[in-house]
Every structure is written in C-alpha cells, then in structure tokens.
C-alpha positions, 0 to 999 in steps of 0.5 A, spaced: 275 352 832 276 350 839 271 346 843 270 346 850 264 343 852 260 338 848 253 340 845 250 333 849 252 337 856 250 344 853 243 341 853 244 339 860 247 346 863 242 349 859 237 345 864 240 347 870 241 354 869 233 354 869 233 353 877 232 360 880 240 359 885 244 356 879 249 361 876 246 367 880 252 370 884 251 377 885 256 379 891 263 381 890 266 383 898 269 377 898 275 377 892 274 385 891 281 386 894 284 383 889 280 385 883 283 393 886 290 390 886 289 389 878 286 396 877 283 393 871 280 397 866 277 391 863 273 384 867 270 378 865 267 373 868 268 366 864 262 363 867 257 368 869 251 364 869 244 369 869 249 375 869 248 377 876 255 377 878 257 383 872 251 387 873 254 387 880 260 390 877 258 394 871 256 398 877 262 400 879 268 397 873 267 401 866 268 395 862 265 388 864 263 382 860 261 375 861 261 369 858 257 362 859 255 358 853 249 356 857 246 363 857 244 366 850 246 373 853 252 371 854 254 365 849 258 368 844 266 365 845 271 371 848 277 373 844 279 380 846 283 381 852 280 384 859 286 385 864 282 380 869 278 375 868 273 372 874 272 364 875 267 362 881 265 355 881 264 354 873 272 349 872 269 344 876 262 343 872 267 342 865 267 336 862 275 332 863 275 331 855 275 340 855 279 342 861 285 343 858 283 346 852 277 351 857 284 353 862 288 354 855 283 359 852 282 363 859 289 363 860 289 368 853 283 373 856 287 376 862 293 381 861 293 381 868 290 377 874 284 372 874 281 370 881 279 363 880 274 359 885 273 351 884 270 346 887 273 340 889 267 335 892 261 334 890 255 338 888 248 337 890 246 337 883 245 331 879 245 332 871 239 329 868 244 322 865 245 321 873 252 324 873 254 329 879 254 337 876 261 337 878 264 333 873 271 334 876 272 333 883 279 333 884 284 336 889 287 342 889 294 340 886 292 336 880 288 344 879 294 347 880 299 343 876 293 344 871 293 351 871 301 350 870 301 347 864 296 352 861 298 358 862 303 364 863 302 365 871 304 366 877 300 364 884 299 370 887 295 367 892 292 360 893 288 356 899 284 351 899 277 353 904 275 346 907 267 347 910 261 343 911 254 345 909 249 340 912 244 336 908 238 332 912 241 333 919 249 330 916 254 335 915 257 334 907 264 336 904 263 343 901 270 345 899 273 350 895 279 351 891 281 359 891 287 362 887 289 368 884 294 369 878 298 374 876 300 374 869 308 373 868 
C-alpha cells in the first residue's frame, strides 16, 4: 500500500488539529462557482481537517465525504471516485518525500474537476520538532509543473492571490496558490 505521510509527522498533525482554528473552514461562497460548473453529484474534500467544510456542503450536494488522516472520523484512505474533489491549504503541510505520491492518489479520485488552494509562504504554526507547518513553500510553477507530472488534467483556471496578514505590527506574505483542474 502507498504512504503518504510518515507515522512521526501523523503525531504532530494530530497535534495541531487539537488547536480550535486548525482545519476548521466552513465557508464555500469563494469557490462554489466552480464546484456548479461540475455538477458533481459526488465531492470530497482530501484534507478536511475537523469536517466543518463537509457539513457545510452535505447541505446542499447528495454525496460529500472527507479525508484527513489526522482525524479519526475521516482517516480511512479513499479509493472510490467522486466527480470533485476539494483541497484547501492541506499540499503545503505534506512532507517532500509523499508529495508526488499524495497528488498521484488525488489525481484517481476526481472524474471531473477539483478546486485546489495552496499555500506558498510560511505559516504561523511551528510543528513540535521546530519546522514550519508548511512543509513545502514553493512557488506556484514548481506546484504546477507537479500537478503536471501527476495527473490527467487541464488548468481550467489558476492564480496566485498575493497578500499580507500582519503579525505584531509587521506585515508577513501570506500568499496563496489557486487552481481549478478539469479532468482530460
């Protein structure tokens, strides 16, 4: 069977997801256009953290599952195949050594399109062995070329956002990666 963490990083994202605002996204406004332009009668979203983001969606799609291998709830590997697939700021956090094999795996779940959102720059949280909980902080051409080597897909859209948050009075690069994939 295919890894796509290591059990030693498991421990720590199992950490961080005990902090209340870890993994907790329940609003969908800001990508829902394109969720609509699949009509996907099945989503998941790989990643999910507590679930808030497919609670929020099983209201309104028939078939919503979620995946994130630090929750209990949602820690069973997916092997079926949902017509979308959602990814918000979860590639950033995975280890180098299972990047290609994590986009290789998403790449088999979606039939028709996937909305992935990806951190670039550095996060405010510091894993417990002293590394930044984005793992991969690379720009979006090395994400593209990626995406490209591991899956069957066209860039239906794509931008980098850049923007800053402010932490003690100085203004830190939050910038986020954003694509939608359609199946080819």
């Amino acid at each position: 069977m295919e890894k796509f963490y290591s059990n030693e990083y498991l421990n720590q994202l199992r950490g961080l997801h005990n902090k209340k605002s870890f993994g907790d996204r329940p609003d969908y406004s800001k990508f829902k256009k394109w969720i609509d332009k699949f009509s996907p009668t099945s989503i998941i979203d790989y990643g999910c953290g507590k679930g808030n983001l497919v609670e929020s969606l099983q209201q309104e799609y028939s078939i919503v599952h979620g995946y994130d291998p630090a929750i209990e709830k949602f820690a069973n590997i997916p092997n079926n195949e949902y017509d979308f697939l959602l990814s918000t700021d979860v590639l950033e956090h995975i280890e180098y050594d299972y990047v290609d094999s994590v986009l290789s795996h998403m790449g088999t779940l979606f039939t028709k399109g996937a909305y992935i959102i990806i951190a670039t720059t550095p996060a405010r949280n510091i894993l417990p062995d002293g590394r930044n909980a984005h793992l991969i902080q690379e720009g979006p051409d090395w994400w593209r070329d990626k995406i490209k080597q591991h899956m069957n897909v066209k860039f239906a859209y794509e931008k980098h956002k850049t923007r800053s948050r402010y932490e003690n009075n100085i203004s830190v690069p939050n910038n986020r990666y954003i694509v939608v994939l359609e199946k080819q």
